[in-house]
C-alpha positions in Angstrom: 114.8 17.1 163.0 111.1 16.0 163.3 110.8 13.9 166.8 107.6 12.2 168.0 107.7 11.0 171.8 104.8 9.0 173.4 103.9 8.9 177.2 101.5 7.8 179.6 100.5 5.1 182.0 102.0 1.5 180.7 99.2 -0.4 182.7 95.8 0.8 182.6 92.8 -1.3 183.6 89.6 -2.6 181.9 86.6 -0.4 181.4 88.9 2.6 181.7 90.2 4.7 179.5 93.3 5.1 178.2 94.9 8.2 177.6 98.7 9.0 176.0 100.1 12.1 174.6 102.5 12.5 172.1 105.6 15.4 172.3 106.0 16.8 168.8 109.5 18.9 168.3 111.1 20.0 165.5 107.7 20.9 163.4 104.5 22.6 164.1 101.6 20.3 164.4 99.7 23.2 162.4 102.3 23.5 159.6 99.5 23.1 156.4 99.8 19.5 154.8 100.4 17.8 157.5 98.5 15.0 159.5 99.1 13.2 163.1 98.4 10.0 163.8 97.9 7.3 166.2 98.9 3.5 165.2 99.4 0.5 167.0 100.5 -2.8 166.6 99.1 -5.9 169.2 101.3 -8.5 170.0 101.5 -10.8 167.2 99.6 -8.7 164.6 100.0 -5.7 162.3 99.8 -1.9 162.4 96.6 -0.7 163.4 95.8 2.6 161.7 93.4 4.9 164.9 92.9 8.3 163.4 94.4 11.6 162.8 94.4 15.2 163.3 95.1 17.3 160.5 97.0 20.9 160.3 93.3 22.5 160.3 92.0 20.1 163.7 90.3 18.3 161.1 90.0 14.3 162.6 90.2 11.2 160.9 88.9 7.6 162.5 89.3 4.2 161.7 85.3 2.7 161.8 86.2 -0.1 163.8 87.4 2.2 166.7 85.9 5.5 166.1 83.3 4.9 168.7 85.6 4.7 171.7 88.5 7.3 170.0 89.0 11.0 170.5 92.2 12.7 169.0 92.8 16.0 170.3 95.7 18.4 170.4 97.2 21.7 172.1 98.6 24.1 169.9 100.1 25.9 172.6 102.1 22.9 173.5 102.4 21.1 170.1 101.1 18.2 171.9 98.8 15.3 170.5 96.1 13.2 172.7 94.4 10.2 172.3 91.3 8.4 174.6 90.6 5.3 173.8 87.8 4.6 176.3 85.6 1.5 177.7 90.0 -0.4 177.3 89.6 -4.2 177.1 93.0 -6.4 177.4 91.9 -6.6 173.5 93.7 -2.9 173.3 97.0 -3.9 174.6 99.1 -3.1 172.3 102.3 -0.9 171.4 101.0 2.7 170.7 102.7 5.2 168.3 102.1 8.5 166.9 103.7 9.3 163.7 103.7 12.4 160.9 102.0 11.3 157.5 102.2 13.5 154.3 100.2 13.8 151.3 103.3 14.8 149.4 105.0 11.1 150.4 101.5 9.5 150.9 103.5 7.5 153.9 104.3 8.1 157.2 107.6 9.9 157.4 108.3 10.7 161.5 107.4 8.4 163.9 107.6 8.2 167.4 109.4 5.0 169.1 106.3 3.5 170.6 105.0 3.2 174.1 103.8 -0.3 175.4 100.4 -0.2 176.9 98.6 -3.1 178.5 95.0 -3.2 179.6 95.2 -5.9 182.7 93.1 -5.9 186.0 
């Protein structure tokens, strides 16, 4: 019954940043073991591993984009965050969040994905 939903602006513009939240229901986005994730996939290309947040608030970056990432969360709301800053049209993309487990070592949950293009 795990459901991940994404929102935020669709359109954001270059040099900002951009900024979606994902709705976790169904599980605890502190339950132990368990780690929340951003992915996205550009047009034309592959999955794009971000980062995580773990059950402790321990985070997780990819190199290439820790620079300009910040994963958050509010326990109170069993919400995820992400800020990407400095966008570029290069970041347009389809953004998910999704549940990964060490038990699995995959992805289990994932959210359906919210478009989001950087344009001027």
């Amino acid at each position: 019954q795990v459901q991940l939903q994404e929102s935020g602006p669709g359109l954001v513009k270059p040099s900002q940043t951009l900024s979606l939240t994902c709705t976790v229901s169904g599980a605890s986005i502190t339950t132990n073991n368990y780690y929340w994730s951003w992915i996205r996939q550009p047009p034309g290309k592959g999955l794009e591993r971000m980062g995580a947040i773990a059950y402790d608030g321990s985070t997780y970056y990819n190199p290439s984009l820790k620079s300009r990432t910040s994963i958050s969360r509010d326990t109170s709301k069993n919400h995820l965050t992400l800020q990407l800053s400095s966008a570029t049209p290069e970041d347009t993309a389809v953004y998910y969040c999704a549940r990964y487990t060490d038990t699995l070592i995959a992805w289990d949950y994932w959210g359906q994905g919210t478009q989001v293009t950087v344009s001027s």
